[in-house]
C-alpha positions in Angstrom: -76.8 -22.6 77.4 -76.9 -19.9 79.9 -77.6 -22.7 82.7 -75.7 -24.9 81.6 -72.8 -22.5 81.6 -73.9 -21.6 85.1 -73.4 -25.4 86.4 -70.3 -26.1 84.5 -67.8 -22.5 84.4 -65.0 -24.9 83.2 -67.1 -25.3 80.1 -67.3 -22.0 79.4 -64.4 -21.6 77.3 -65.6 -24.0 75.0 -69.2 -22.9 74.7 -68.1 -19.5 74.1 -66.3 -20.5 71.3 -69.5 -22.5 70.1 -72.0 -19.7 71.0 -69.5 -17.0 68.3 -69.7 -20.1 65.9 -73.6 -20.1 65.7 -73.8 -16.8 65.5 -71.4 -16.6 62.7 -72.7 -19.5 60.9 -76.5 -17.4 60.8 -74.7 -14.6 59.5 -73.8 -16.5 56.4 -77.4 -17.1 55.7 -79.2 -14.9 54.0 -82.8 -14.6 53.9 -84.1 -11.3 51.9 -88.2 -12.4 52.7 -87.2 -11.6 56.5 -88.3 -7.9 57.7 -85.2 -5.6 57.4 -82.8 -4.7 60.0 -82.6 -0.9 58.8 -86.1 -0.4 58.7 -86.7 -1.9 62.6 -83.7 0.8 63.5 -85.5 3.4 61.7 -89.0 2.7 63.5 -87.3 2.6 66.7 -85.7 6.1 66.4 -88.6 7.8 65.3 -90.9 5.9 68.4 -88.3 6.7 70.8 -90.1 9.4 73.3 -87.1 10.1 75.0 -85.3 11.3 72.1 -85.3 14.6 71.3 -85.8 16.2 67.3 -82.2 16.7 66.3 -81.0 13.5 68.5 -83.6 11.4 66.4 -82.0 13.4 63.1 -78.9 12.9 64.2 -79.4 9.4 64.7 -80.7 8.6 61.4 -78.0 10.1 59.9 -75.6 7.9 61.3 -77.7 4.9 60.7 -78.2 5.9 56.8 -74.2 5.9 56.5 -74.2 2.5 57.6 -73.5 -0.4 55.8 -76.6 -2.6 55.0 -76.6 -6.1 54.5 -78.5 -9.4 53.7 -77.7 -11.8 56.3 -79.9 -13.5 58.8 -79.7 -11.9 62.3 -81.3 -13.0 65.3 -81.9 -9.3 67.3 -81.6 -11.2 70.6 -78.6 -13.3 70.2 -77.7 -14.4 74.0 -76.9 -17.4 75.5 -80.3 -17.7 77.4 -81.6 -18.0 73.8 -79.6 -21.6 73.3 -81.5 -24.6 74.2 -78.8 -27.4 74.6 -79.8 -30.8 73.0 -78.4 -34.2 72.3 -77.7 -33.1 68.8 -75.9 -29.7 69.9 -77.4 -26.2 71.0 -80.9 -24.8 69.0 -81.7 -21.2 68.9 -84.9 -20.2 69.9 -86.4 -16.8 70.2 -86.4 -15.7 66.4 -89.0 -12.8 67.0 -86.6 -10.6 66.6 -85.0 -12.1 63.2 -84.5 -9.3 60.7 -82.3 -9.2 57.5 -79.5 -7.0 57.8 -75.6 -6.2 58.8 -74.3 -9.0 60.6 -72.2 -6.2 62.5 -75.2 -4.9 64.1 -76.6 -8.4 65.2 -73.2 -8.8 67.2 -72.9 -5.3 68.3 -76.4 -6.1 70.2 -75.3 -9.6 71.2 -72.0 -7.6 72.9 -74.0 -4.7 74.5 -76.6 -7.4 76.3 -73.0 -9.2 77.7 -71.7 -5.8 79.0 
């Protein structure tokens, strides 16, 4: 998708609009057998080197007063990850796939666009 957008900017509109579609239309799936979201945040925080003691507290405390959730979500939702086909776009790249708060997944998704 991303080159595709890249040859035809009048599209973009329109595949935006598609690209928030799939992702919402994952988020409705849920999949409890895939690893969880909170869990690959927690093992993050605690590998982090650069983080100091009381950031790495801090920062678990915040993620423990989050919302959890069941819902399919990719971890590396971008349009690069969109393979456009004759039948519509495919998402690929599901190494990341985690169960967890669909709010996160899209928080990600926006922090790779900025």
């Amino acid at each position: 998708m991303l080159d595709y957008m890249a040859g035809h900017p009048a599209e973009i509109p329109a595949l935006g609009r598609q690209f928030a579609e799939l992702h919402a239309q994952m988020h409705d799936c849920n999949r409890p057998e895939l690893p969880s979201q909170r869990a690959g945040f927690v093992a993050a925080i605690e590998y982090a080197p650069q983080l100091s003691a009381a950031l790495r507290q801090a920062a678990l405390r915040q993620l423990n007063g989050l919302a959890d959730g069941q819902a399919v979500c990719h971890g590396d939702y971008h349009p690069g990850n969109l393979v456009m086909t004759r039948r519509g776009p495919l998402v690929i790249d599901w190494m990341s796939a985690r169960c967890g708060n669909p709010v996160a997944d899209v928080a990600r998704t926006t922090l790779m666009f900025r």
